[in-house]
C-alpha positions as CSV (number, residue, x, y, z in Angstrom):
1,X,-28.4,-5.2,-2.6
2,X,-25.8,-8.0,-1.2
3,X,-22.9,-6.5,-3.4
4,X,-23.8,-3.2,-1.7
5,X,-24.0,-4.6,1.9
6,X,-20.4,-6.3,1.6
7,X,-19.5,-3.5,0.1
8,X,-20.6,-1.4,3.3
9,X,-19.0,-3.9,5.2
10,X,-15.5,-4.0,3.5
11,X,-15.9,-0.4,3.4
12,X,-16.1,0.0,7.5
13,X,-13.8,-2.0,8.2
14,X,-11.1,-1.0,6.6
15,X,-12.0,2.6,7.0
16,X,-9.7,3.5,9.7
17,X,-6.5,2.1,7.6
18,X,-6.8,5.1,4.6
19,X,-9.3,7.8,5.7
20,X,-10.7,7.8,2.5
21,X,-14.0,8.1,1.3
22,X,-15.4,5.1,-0.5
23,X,-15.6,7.6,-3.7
24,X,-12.0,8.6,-3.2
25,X,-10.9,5.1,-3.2
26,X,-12.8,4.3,-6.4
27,X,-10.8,7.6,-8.0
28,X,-7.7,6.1,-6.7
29,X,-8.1,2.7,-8.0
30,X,-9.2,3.7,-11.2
31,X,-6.4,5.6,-11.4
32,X,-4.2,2.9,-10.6
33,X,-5.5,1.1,-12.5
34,X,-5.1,3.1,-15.7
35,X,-1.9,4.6,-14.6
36,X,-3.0,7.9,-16.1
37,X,-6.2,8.5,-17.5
38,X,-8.0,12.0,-18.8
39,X,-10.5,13.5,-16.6
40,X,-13.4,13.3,-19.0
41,X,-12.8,9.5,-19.5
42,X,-12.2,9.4,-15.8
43,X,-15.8,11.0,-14.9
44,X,-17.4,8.6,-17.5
45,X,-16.3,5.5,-15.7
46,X,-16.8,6.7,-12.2
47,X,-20.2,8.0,-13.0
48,X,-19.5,11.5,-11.3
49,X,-20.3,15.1,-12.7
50,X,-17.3,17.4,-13.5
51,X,-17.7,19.5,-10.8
52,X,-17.9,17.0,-8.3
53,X,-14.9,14.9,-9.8
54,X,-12.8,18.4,-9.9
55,X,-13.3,18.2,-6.1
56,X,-12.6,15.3,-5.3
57,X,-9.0,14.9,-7.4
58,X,-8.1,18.3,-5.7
59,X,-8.5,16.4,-2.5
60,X,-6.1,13.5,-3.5
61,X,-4.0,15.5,-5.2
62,X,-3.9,17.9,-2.0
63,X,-2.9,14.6,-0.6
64,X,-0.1,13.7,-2.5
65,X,-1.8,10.5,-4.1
66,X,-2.8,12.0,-7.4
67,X,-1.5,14.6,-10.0
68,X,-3.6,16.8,-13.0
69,X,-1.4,18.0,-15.9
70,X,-2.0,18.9,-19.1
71,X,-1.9,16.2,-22.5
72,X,1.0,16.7,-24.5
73,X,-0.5,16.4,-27.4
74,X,-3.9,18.6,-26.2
75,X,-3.5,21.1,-23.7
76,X,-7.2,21.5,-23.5
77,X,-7.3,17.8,-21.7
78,X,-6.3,17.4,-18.4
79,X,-5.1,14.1,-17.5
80,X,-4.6,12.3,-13.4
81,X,-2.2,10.2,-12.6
82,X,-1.2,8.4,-9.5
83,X,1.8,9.2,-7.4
84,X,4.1,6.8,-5.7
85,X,2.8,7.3,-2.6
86,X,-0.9,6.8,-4.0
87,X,0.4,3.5,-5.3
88,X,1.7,2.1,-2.0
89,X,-1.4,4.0,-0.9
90,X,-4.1,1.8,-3.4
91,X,-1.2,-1.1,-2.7
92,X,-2.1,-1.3,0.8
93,X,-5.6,-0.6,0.7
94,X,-6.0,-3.4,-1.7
95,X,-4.5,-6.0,0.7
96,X,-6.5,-5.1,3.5
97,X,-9.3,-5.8,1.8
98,X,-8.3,-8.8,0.6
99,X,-7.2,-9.9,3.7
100,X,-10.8,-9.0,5.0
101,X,-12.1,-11.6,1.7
102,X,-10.1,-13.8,2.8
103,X,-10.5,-14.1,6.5
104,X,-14.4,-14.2,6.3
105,X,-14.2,-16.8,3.2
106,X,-12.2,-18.9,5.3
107,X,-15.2,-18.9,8.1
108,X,-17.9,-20.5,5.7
109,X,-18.7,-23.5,5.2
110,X,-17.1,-25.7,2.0
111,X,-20.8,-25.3,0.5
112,X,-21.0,-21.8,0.7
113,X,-17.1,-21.4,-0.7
114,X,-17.7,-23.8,-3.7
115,X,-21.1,-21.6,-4.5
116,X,-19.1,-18.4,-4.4
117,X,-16.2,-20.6,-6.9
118,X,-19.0,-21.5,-9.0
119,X,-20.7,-17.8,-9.3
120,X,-16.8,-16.0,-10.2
121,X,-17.3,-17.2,-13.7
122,X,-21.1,-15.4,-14.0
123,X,-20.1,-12.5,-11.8
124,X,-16.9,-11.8,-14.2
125,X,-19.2,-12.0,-17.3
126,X,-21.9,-9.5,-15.4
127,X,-19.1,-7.1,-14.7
128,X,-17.5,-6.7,-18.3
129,X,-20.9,-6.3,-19.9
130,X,-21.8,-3.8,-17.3
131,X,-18.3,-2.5,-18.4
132,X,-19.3,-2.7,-21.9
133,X,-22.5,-1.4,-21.6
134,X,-21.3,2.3,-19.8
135,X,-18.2,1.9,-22.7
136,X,-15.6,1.9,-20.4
137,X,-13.2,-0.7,-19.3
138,X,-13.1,-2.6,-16.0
């Protein structure tokens, strides 16, 4: 429930710098991420249907951010990759919200910053067994 609120929160306000949906910038920065990934993989890890995915990649791609072409070495697999301009796209998107971390870390107290130091560790762990567990990587 808290990661969901700050996410919510992060999501708001930085909202008005891409125009993306909070699903689209997941796409994106898996994307990134990966710098090319297939489709199928790509649904796996985002936890979307075919269908819906398919959708949503048209969008970016009618964007300019992503691309869909076949694999070389299996035409039956289509495979997204990012654009330069979805890079500087993610690129910015990922400092605002850093700079949003950053500017409300900076207003708690030393207590509170040490306790979210301390957690990183844990948090980490709970992300690449959640990572593990859907057999996908972070």
């Amino acid at each position: 429930m808290t990661f969901g609120k700050i996410a919510r929160r992060v999501d708001r306000r930085s909202s008005g710098e891409d125009g993306l949906t909070r699903s689209q910038f997941s796409l994106l920065s898996t994307v990134a991420r990966h710098g090319e990934i297939g489709v199928r993989e790509l649904a796996e890890i985002e936890g979307i249907n075919p269908t819906m995915l398919s959708r949503m990649l048209g969008k970016l791609e009618d964007a300019g951010l992503l691309t869909r072409s076949p694999d070389p070495g299996d035409k039956r697999v289509i495979r997204a990759g990012i654009t330069e301009p979805g890079r500087e796209r993610f690129q910015h998107l990922r400092d605002v919200r850093t700079a949003l971390f950053a500017e409300n870390l900076a207003g708690l107290s030393d207590e509170h910053t040490d306790a979210i130091r301390r957690a990183l560790p844990a948090l980490e762990a709970l992300a690449e067994s959640m990572a593990d567990s859907a057999g996908c990587r972070p």
